[in-house]
C-alpha positions as CSV (number, residue, x, y, z in Angstrom):
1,X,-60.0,-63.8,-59.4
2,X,-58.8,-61.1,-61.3
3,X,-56.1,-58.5,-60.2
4,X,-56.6,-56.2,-63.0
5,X,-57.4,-52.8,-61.5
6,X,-60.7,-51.0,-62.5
7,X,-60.1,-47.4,-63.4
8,X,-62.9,-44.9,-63.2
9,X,-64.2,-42.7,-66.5
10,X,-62.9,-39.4,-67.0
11,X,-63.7,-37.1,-64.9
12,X,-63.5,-33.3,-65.0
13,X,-61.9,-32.1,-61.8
14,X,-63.8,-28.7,-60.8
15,X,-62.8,-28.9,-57.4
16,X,-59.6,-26.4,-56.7
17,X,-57.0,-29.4,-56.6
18,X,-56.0,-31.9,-57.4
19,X,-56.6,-30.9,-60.8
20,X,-57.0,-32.8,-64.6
21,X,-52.9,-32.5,-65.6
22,X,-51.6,-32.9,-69.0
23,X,-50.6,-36.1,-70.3
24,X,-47.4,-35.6,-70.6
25,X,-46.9,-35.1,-66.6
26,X,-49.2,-37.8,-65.9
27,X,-46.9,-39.9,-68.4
28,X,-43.7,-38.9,-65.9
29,X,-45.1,-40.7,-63.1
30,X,-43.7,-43.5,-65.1
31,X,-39.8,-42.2,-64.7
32,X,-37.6,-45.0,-63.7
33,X,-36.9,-46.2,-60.3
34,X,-33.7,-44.4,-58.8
35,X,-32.0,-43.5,-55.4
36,X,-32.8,-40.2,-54.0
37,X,-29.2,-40.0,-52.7
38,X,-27.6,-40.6,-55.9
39,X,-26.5,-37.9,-58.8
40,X,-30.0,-39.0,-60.7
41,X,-32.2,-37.4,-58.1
42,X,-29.3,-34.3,-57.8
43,X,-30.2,-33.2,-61.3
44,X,-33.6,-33.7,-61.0
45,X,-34.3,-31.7,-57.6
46,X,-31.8,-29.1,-58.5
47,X,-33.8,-28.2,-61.8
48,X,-37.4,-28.4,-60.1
49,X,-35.9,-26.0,-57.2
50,X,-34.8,-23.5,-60.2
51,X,-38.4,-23.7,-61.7
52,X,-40.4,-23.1,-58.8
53,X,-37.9,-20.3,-58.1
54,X,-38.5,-19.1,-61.4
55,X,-42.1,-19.4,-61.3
56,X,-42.5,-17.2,-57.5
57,X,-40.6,-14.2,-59.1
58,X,-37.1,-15.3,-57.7
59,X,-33.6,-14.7,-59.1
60,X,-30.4,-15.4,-57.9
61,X,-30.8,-14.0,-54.5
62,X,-34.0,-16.6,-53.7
63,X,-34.3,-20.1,-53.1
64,X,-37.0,-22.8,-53.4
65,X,-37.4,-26.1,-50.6
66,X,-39.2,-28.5,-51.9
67,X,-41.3,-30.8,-49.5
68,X,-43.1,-33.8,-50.0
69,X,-46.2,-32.7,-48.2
70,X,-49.5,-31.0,-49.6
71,X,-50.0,-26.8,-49.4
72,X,-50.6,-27.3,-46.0
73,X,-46.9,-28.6,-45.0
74,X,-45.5,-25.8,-46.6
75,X,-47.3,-23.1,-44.9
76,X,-46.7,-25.0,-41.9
77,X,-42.5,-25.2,-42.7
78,X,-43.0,-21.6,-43.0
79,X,-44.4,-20.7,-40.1
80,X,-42.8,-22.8,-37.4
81,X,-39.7,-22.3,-38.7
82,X,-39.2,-18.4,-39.4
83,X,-41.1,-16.9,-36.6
84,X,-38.4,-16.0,-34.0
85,X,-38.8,-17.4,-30.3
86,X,-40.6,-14.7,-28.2
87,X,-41.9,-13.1,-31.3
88,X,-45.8,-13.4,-32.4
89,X,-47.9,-12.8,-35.6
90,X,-50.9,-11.1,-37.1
91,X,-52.9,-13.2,-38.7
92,X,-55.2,-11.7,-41.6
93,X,-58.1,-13.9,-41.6
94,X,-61.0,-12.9,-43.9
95,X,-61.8,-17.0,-44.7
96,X,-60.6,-20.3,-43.8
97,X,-57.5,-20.8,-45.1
98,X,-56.3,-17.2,-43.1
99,X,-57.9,-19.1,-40.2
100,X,-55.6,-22.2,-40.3
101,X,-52.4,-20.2,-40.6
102,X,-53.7,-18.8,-37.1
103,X,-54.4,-22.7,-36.1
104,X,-51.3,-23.5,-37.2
105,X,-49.4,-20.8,-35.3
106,X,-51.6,-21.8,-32.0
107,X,-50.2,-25.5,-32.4
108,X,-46.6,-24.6,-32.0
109,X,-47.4,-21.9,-29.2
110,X,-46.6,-18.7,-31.4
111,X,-48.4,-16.0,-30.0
112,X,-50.8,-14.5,-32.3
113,X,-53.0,-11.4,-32.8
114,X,-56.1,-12.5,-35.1
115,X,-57.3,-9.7,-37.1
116,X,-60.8,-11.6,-38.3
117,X,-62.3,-9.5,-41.4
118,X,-64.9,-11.5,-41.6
119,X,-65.3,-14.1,-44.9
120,X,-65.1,-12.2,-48.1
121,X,-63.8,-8.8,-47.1
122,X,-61.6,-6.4,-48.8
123,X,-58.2,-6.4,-46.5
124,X,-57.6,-2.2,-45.7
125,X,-54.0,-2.4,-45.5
126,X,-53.7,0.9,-43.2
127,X,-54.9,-1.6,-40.7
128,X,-52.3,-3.7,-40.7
129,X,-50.2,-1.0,-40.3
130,X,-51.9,-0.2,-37.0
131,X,-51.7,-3.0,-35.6
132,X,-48.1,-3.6,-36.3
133,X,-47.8,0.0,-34.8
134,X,-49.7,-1.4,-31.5
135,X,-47.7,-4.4,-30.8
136,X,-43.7,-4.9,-30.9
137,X,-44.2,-8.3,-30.4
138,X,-45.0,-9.2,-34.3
139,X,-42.7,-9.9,-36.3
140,X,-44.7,-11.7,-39.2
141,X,-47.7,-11.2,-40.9
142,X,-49.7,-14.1,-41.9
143,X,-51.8,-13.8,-45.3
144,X,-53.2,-16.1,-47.8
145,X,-53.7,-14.6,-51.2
146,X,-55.8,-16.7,-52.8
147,X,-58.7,-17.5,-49.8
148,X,-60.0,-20.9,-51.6
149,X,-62.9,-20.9,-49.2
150,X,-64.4,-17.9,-51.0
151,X,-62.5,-17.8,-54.6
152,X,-61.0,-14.0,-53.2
153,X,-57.9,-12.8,-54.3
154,X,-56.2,-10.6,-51.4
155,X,-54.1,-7.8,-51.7
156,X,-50.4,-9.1,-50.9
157,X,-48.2,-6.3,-52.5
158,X,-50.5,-4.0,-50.2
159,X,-49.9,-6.2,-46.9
160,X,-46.5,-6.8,-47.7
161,X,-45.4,-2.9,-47.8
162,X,-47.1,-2.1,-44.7
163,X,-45.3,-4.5,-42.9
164,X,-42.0,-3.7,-44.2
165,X,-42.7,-0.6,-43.3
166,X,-43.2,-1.4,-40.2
167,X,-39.4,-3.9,-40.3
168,X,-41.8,-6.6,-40.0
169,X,-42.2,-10.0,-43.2
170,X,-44.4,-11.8,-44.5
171,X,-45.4,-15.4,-45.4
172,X,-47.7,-15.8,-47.9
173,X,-50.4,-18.9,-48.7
174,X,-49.7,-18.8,-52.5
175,X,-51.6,-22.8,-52.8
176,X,-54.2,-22.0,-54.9
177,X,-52.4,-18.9,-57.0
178,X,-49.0,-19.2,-57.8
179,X,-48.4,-20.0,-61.4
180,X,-51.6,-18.0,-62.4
181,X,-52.3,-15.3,-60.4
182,X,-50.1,-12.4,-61.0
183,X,-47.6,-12.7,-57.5
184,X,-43.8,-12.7,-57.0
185,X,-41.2,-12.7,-54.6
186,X,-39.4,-9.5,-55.3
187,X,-42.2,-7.8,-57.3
188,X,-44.5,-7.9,-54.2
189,X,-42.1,-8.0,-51.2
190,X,-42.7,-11.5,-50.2
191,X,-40.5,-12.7,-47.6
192,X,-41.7,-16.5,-47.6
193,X,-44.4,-17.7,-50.5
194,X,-45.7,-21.6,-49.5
195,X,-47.2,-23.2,-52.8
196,X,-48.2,-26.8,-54.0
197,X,-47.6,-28.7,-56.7
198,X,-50.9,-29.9,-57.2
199,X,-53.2,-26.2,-58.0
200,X,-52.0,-24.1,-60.8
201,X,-48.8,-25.4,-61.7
202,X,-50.8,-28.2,-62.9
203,X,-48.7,-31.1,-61.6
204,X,-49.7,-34.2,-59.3
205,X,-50.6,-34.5,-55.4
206,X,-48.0,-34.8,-53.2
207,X,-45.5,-32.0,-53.2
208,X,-45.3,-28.6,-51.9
209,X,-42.8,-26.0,-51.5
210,X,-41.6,-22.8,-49.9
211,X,-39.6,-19.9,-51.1
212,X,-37.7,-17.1,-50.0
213,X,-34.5,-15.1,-50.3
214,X,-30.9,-17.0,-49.6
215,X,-30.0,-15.1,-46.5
216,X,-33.8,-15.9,-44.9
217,X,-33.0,-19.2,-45.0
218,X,-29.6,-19.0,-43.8
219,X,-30.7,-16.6,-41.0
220,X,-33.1,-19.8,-39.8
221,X,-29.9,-21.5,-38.7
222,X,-30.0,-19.1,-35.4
223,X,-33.6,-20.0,-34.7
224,X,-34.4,-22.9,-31.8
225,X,-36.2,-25.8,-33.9
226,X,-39.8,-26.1,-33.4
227,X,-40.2,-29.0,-35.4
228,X,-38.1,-31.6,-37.2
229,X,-39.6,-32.8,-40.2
230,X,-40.8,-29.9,-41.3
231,X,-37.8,-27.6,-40.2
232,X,-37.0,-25.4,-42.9
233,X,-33.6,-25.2,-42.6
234,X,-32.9,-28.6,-42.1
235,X,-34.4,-28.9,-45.7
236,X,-32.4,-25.9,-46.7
237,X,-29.1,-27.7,-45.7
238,X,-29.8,-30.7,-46.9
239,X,-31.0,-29.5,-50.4
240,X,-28.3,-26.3,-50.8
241,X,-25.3,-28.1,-50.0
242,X,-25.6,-32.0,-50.1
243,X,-28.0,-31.8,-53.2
244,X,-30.4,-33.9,-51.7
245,X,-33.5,-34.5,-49.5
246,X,-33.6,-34.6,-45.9
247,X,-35.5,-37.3,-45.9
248,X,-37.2,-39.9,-48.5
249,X,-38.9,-37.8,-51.3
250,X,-41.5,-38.8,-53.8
251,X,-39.8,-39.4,-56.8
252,X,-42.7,-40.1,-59.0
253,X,-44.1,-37.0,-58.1
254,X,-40.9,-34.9,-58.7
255,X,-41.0,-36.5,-62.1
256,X,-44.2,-35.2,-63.2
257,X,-43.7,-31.8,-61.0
258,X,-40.4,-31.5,-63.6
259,X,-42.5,-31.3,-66.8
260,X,-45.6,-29.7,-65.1
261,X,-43.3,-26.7,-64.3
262,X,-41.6,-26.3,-67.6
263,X,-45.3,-26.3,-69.6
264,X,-46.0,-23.9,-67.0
265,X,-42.8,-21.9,-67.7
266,X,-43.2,-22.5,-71.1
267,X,-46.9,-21.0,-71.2
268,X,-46.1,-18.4,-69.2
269,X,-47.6,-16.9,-65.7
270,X,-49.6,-14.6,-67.6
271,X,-50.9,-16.6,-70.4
272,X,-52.0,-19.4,-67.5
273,X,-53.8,-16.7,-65.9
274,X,-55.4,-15.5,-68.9
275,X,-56.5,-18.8,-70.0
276,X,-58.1,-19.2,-66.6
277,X,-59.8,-16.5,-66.5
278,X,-61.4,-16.7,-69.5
279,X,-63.0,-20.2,-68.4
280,X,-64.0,-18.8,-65.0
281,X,-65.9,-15.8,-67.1
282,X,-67.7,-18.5,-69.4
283,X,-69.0,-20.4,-66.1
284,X,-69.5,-17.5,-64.4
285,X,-71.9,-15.8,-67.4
286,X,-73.6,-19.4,-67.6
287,X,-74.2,-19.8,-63.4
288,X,-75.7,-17.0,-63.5
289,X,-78.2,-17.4,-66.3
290,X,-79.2,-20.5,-64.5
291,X,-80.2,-18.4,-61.1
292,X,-76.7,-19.4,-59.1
293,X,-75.5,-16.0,-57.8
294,X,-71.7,-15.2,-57.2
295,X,-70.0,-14.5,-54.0
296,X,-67.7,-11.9,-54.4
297,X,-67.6,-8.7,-56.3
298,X,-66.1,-9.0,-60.1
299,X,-62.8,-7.3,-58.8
300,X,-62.1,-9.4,-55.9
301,X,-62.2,-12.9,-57.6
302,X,-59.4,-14.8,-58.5
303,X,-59.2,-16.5,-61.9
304,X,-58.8,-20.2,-60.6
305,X,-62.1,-20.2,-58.9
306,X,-65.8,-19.4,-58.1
307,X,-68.0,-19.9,-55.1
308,X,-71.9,-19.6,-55.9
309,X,-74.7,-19.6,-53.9
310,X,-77.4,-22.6,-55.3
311,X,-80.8,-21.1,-56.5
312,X,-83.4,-21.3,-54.4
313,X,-84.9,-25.1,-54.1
314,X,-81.7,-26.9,-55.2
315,X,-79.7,-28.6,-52.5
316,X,-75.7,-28.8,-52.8
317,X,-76.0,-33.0,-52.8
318,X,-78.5,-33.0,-55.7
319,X,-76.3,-31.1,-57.9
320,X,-73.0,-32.8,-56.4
321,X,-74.5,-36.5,-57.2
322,X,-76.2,-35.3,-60.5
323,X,-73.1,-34.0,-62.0
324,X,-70.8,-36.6,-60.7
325,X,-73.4,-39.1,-62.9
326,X,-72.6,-36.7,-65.7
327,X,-68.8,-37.0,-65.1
328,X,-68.1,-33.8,-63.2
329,X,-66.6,-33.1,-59.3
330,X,-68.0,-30.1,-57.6
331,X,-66.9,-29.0,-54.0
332,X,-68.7,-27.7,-51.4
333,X,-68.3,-24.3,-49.4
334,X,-66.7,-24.6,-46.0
335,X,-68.1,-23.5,-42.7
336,X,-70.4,-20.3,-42.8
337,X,-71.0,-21.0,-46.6
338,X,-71.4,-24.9,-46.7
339,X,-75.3,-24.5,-46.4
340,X,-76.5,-23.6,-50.1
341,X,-73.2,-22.6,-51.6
342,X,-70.9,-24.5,-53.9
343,X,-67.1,-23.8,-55.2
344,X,-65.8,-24.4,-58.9
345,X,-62.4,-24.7,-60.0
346,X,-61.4,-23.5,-63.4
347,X,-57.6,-24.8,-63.0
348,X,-55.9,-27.6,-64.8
349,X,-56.1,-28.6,-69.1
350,X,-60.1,-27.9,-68.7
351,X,-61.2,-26.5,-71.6
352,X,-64.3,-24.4,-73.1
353,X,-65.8,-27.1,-74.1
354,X,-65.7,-28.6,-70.7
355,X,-67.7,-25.5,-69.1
356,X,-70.2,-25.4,-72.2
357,X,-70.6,-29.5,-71.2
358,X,-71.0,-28.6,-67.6
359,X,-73.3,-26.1,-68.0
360,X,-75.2,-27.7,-70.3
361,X,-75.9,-30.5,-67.8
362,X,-76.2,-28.2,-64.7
363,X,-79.0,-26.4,-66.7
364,X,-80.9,-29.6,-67.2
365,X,-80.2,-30.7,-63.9
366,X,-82.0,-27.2,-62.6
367,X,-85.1,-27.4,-64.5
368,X,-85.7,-31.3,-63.5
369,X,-85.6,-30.7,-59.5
370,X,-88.1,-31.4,-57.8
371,X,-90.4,-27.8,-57.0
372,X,-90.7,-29.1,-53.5
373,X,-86.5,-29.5,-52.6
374,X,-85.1,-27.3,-49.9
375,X,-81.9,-26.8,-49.1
């Protein structure tokens, strides 16, 4: 019986992560086998920690943790570890990643005040600022800025100086932007950024990371521990002054994450974006020849990603099996939207060619539906 393993065509990845990486940090998977608590690893985390520091707008003053965990593990760190004890949040939840954050501060017992915009709406900042005003209790807003559920881009320099002028932070859900949405640390007033390895920066599954400024992190050292594995500081510590991990990290993946973010530094923040966007315009002029119609209004859309409504008559699983057969992954929306809607991800090496391809096929599979399919 063979043992050779049987690996799948190509596929182009238009869901919003994990994403088609270059071959050169798919090639770095294959970095040779070290310890994690020898000077190998030192070098290795030490640079990645400087890039990613780099890459959220940092200097000198900031710092970068680096978990092996997805998006989710990081906002998580975040949260359970900088909210003080006897302190609460406001949670900015206009989709479903602003929801989670609130999940996530329900888990650990945070109290929370959930200011639900609805999915899809424009934040007003002068309402954050009122309710800061109305309770003494917050001292953190929670707000994501790219909501993947809906493909909006939210307004964090807004958020961020109405709460600090209320003497209140921030921790941002950067997962799906950071490294091509214009966002940093000092620029915007971001107290805490959580961001993955695996979206924009173009790297491989399995690492995720929080920033923030030197003397936030050192300030965690007087908060009670909620957690353990995921306690912030602990990572801090461990990665500030020993040089290493708290706890076993996946070196394969902080191979690859190394060259990810030095093409990414090497392109630039700006030029990312830029290339982005200009494949998310292409699909989005093609989807809506074919009848799909977009979500949000052209201003509010990030450039990493598009949520469509289907045309009439088309189901989400006819088009998800047909362009899988045609070598393409689509998602679905979530919750409110996952009946008739789809999301597409324009991050990673795709290329124009790749949207002209997908649309191409998507068109064909249109016309051939059967008149009769409902969704």
């Amino acid at each position: 019986m063979s043992t050779e393993t049987v690996r799948p065509p190509r596929q182009i990845l238009m869901n919003p992560g994990p994403v088609n990486a270059d071959e050169r940090v798919r090639a770095a998977l294959t970095g040779p086998d070290i310890c994690h608590r020898e000077v190998e690893f030192t070098e290795l985390l030490d640079r990645v920690r400087d890039r990613v520091t780099r890459i959220c707008g940092g200097d000198d003053d900031h710092a970068a943790v680096v978990l092996t965990g997805s998006g989710t593990a990081a906002v998580e760190a975040a949260i359970s570890s900088a909210v003080p004890p006897g302190r609460g949040v406001l949670v900015v939840d206009n989709g479903h990643y602003g929801r989670r954050m609130h999940d996530i501060a329900q888990a650990y017992g945070i109290p929370r005040r959930l200011l639900e915009l609805g999915w899809g709406t424009r934040i007003d900042p002068d309402m954050i600022g009122r309710e800061l005003a109305a309770d003494e209790r917050l001292s953190h807003v929670l707000i994501v800025h790219h909501e993947t559920s809906t493909g909006m881009r939210n307004d964090v320099r807004a958020v961020a100086a109405q709460a600090h002028r209320h003497d209140r932070q921030v921790i941002v859900d950067a997962v799906s932007s950071v490294g091509a949405e214009p966002l940093g640390l000092r620029t915007d007033g971001i107290d805490w950024l959580a961001g993955s390895a695996n979206k924009c920066l173009e790297g491989m599954p399995g690492l995720s990371f929080v920033c923030g400024s030197r003397a936030g992190f050192a300030d965690l050292e007087t908060l009670p521990r909620r957690g353990y594995s995921l306690d912030l500081h602990r990572h801090y510590a461990a990665q500030e002054t020993a040089g290493a991990p708290a706890f076993t990290p996946a070196v394969p993946a902080f191979y690859a994450f190394d060259v990810a973010l030095g093409l990414a530094l090497d392109e630039g923040v700006a030029a990312r974006g830029a290339r982005y966007a200009r494949l998310a315009e292409r699909l989005r002029a093609g989807l809506v020849r074919l009848g799909f119609r977009l979500l949000l209004d052209r201003d509010d859309r990030a450039v990493s990603l598009t949520a469509a409504a289907l045309p009439v008559g088309i189901s989400f699983a006819t088009v998800h099996d047909g362009m899988r057969r045609a070598g393409f992954v689509v998602y679905p929306a979530q919750e409110s939207l996952a009946d008739g809607h789809l999301r597409l991800s324009t991050m990673g090496t795709m290329t124009a060619a790749d949207v002209d391809c997908f649309l191409e096929r998507l068109g064909a599979l249109v016309a051939s539906a059967p008149t009769g399919e409902t969704r």
